[in-house]
TISEMAR-848016 format. One record per residue (C-alpha): x, y negated, z; residue in one letter. Coordinates in steps of 0.5 Angstrom, whole numbers, padded with zeros to 4 digits, always signed. Example, Ala and Ser with C-alpha at 12.3 -4.5 7.8 and 13.67 -1.06 7.14 Angstrom:
TISEMAR-848016
+0025+0009+0016A+0027+0002+0014S
end
This chain:
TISEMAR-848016
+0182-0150-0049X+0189-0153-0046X+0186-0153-0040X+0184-0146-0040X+0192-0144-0042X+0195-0147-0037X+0190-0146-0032X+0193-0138-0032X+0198-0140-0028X+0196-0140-0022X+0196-0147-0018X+0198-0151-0024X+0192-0155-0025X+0192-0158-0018X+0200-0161-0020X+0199-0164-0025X+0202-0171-0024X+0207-0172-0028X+0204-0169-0034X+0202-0176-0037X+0208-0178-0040X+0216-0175-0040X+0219-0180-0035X+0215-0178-0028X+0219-0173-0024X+0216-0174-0017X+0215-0166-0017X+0221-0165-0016X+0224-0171-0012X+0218-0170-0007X+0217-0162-0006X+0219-0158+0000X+0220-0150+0000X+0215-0146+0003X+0220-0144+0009X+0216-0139+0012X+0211-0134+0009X+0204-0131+0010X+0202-0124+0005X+0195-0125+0008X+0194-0131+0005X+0195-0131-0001X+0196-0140-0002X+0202-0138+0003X+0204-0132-0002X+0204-0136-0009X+0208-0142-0006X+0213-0138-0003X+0215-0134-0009X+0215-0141-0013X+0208-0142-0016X+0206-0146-0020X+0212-0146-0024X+0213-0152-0025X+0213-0154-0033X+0211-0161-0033X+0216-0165-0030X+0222-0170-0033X+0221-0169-0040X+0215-0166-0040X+0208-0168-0043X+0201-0166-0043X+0196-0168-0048X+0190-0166-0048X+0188-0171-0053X+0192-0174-0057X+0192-0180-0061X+0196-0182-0068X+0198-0188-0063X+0202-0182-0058X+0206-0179-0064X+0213-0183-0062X+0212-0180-0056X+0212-0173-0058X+0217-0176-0063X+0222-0179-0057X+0229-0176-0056X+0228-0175-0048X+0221-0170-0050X+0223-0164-0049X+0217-0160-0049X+0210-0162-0049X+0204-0158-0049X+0198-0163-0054X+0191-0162-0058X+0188-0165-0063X+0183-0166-0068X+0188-0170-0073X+0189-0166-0080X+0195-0171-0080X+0198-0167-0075X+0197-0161-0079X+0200-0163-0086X+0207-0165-0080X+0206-0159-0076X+0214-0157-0078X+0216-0164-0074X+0212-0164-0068X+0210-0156-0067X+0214-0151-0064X+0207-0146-0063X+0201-0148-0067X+0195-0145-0065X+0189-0147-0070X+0183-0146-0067X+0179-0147-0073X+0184-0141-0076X+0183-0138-0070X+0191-0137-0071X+0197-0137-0068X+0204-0140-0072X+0211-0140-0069X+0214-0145-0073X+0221-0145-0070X+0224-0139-0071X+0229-0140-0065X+0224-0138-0061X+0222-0132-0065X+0226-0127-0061X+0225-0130-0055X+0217-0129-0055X+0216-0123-0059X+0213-0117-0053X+0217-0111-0051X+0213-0106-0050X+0211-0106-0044X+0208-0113-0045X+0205-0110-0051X+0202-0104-0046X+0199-0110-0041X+0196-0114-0046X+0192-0109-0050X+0190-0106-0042X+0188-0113-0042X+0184-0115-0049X+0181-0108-0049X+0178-0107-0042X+0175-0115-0044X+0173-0113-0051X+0169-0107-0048X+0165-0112-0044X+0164-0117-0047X+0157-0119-0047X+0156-0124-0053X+0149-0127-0050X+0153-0129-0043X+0160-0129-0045X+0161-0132-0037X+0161-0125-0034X+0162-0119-0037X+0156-0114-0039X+0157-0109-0033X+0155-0115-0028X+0162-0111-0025X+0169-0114-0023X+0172-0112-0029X+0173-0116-0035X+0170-0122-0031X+0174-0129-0031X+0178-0127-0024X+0179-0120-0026X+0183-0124-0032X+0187-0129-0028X+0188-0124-0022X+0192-0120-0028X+0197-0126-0030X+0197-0127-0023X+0201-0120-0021X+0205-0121-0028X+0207-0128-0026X+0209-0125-0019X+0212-0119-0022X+0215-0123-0027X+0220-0128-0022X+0221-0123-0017X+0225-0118-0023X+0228-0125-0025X+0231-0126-0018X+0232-0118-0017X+0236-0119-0024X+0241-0125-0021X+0242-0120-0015X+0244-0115-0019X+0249-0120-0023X+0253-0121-0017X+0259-0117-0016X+0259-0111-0010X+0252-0113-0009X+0249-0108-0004X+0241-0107-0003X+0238-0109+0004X+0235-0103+0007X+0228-0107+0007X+0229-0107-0001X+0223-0104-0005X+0228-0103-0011X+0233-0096-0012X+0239-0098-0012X+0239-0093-0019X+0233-0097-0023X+0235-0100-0029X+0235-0108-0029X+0226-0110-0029X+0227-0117-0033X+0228-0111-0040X+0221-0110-0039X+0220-0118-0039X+0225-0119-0045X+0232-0122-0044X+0231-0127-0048X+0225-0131-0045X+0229-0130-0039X+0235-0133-0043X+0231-0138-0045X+0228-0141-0039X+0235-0141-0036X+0235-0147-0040X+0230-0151-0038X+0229-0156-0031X+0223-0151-0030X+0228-0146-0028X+0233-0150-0025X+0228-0152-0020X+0225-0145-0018X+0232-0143-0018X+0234-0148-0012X+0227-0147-0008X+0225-0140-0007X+0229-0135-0003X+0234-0130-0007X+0230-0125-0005X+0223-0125-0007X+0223-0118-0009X+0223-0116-0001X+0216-0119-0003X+0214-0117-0008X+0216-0110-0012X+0221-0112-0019X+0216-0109-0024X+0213-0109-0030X+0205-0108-0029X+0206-0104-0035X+0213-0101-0033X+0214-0094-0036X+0218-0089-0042X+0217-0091-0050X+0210-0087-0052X+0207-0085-0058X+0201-0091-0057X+0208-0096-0056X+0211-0094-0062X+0205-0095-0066X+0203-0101-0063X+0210-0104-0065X+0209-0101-0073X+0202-0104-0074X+0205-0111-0071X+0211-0110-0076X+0205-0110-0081X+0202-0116-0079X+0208-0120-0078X+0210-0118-0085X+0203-0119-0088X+0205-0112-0091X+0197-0111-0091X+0196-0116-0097X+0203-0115-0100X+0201-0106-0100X+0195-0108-0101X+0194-0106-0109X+0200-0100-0107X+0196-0098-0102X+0190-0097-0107X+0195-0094-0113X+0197-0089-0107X+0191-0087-0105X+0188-0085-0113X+0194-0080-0113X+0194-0078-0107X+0186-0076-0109X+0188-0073-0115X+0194-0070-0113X+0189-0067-0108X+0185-0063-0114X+0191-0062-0117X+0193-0058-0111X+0186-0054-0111X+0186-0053-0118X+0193-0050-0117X+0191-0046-0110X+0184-0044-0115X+0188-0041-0121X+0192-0038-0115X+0188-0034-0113X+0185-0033-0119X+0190-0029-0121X+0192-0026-0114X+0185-0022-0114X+0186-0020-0123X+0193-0018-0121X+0189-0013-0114X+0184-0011-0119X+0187-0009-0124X+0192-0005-0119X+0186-0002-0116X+0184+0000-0122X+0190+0004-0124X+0190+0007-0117X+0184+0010-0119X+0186+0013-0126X+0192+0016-0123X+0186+0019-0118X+0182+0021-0123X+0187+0024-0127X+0190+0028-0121X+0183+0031-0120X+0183+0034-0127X+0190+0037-0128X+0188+0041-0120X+0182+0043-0124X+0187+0045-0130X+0191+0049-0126X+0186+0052-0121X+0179+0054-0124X+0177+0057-0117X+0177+0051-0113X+0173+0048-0118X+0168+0053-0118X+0168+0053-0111X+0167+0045-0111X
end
């Protein structure tokens, strides 16, 4: 499973070299800025724009397995971040102390256990529209009897049409960060070659400020800052996959996650239950109430229709009182 997570950054797997304990840095010491740039060739491309973004460098540690033995490394001042798995239910009962996220497999669940990070994770809302694009066009191919290819036998939903969406968001994503650190600098003026209007709203929005701050705060960033050039949004548009206004489906995105944030779905549960009994008598009441209206409405006409025709009857017989000849002749 970790390999599969870091392997959505493209290129990663191939730099793993200082993975294996928090003291290596040769990555950094030793690496090269692409100085020159081939868009028909996609390596040309990644590496230019800054890929693999390097996360395992000085203070870094990647654990596929780890052992009880290992947990003082974890534990060590210079360990910055990690990224491990385990079997252990001890790391479970400390999962405070040594996790910041804990995916538990078994629970098939999600945990942020340090609130820090909170607001630096949670979605904006064009992440939430591109991860919804990304889970549903999966789900509705989904073939339970060959997960390895979708049941269409097509492109979408397949493994690399996956890797292919984290790509573009990746790349989008370092160009928008560039793009926004030139909109920082006074009396910028766009080059005449730019994708970007000049009237457009910072891009990183869309990707939420506070990640960006975040990584600001790593070696990752530091690195990826002094090694590409300030203008990659020159090769790769500054925008959100998902880029667009608030809609109604954004709106009910961000309530049902507040629900499930709040577990408000068990805490309502009972209330839930309660509202729907009034609401369902409520419901006959209304109708009773509409049926007795109605009731009376037709009485109230009836009973009109039949002094109407007694005033008629009544007119009848006062002519004929009157005017005897008319009634003979009738």
């Amino acid at each position: 499973m970790q390999f599969s997570l870091i392997s959505l950054i493209p290129g990663l797997l191939r730099r793993l070299e200082d993975c294996a304990d928090p003291d290596f840095d040769s990555y950094a010491k030793s690496f090269v800025p692409s100085s020159s740039l081939k868009t028909s060739d996609r390596t040309s491309l990644l590496s230019y724009m800054g890929l693999p973004i390097q996360i395992f460098g000085k203070g870094s540690l990647f654990g596929p397995y780890t052992p009880l033995q290992q947990l003082d490394v974890l534990a060590d001042h210079d360990t910055r971040s990690y990224i491990v798995g385990s079997t252990n239910s001890l790391l479970l009962q400390q999962k405070d102390r040594y996790s910041d996220i804990l995916i538990n497999l078994d629970e098939t669940s999600i945990t942020i256990t340090s609130p820090s990070l909170r607001s630096a994770l949670a979605l904006s809302a064009a992440d939430r529209r591109w991860i919804d694009f990304l889970t549903q066009t999966v789900t509705s191919t989904w073939d339970p009897k060959n997960p390895s290819r979708p049941n269409t036998l097509a492109y979408m939903g397949s493994e690399e049409f996956i890797r292919l969406q984290f790509e573009e968001y990746l790349l989008a994503l370092l160009a928008s960060v560039k793009y926004h650190l030139y909109l920082s600098t006074p009396d910028h003026n766009p080059p005449s070659h730019s994708q970007q209007n000049p009237t457009d709203p910072d891009p990183i929005i869309d990707f939420n400020p506070d990640w960006l701050f975040a990584w600001q705060l790593t070696p990752s960033y530091n690195l990826f800052l002094t090694t590409t050039s300030p203008h990659l949004f020159d090769i790769v548009e500054p925008r959100h996959p998902t880029a667009g206004n608030l809609s109604m489906d954004d709106i009910q995105r961000r309530i049902t996650q507040q629900i499930q944030t709040l577990h408000l779905d068990d805490r309502l549960a009972s209330t839930k239950e309660n509202l729907n009994k009034h609401l369902a008598t409520g419901q006959k009441k209304v109708s009773t109430a509409f049926g007795n209206l109605w009731s009376d409405i037709e009485a109230f006409r009836e009973a009109q229709r039949r002094r109407a025709a007694e005033q008629q009857v009544g007119g009848i017989t006062s002519e004929k009182d009157e005017n005897p000849g008319l009634a003979r002749t009738s």
